[in-house]
C-alpha angles and dihedrals in degrees: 000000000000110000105252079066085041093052099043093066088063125098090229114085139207143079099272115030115194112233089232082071091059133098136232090252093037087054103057087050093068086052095058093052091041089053093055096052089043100249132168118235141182123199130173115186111185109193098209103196079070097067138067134220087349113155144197091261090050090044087051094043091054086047095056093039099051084036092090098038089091094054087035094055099041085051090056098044093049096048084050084054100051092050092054095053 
């Protein structure tokens, strides 16, 4: 299933959906179809009843602080693999 099909099962419509808009069940569903076309994808979940006294600035400063860790990590896996070949 490719994820225009996938998205067009869901009650929420539109052409982009944001992933804040998904649920727990929708979103493993685009992990599933991103598996399958070997994506990689990021995604940060905060279960906020977990969570005590959290507000929207900590919420905004984890996400800017955990925003460069993809580009951080392929540069230093590249950098690994070009040192083993």
């Amino acid at each position: 299933m490719t994820f225009l099909r996938l998205r067009d099962e869901w009650p929420v419509k539109g052409i982009e959906i944001k992933g804040s808009k998904l649920d727990e069940s929708q979103t493993a569903q685009v992990i599933v179809v991103c598996k399958r076309h070997d994506v990689l994808v990021n995604f940060v979940a905060l279960n906020m009843a977990t969570h005590d006294h959290v507000t929207v600035e900590d919420v905004k400063r984890h996400q800017a602080a955990v925003h460069c860790l993809p580009t951080l990590l392929l540069s230093t896996f590249r950098h690994w693999f070009g040192l083993l070949r």
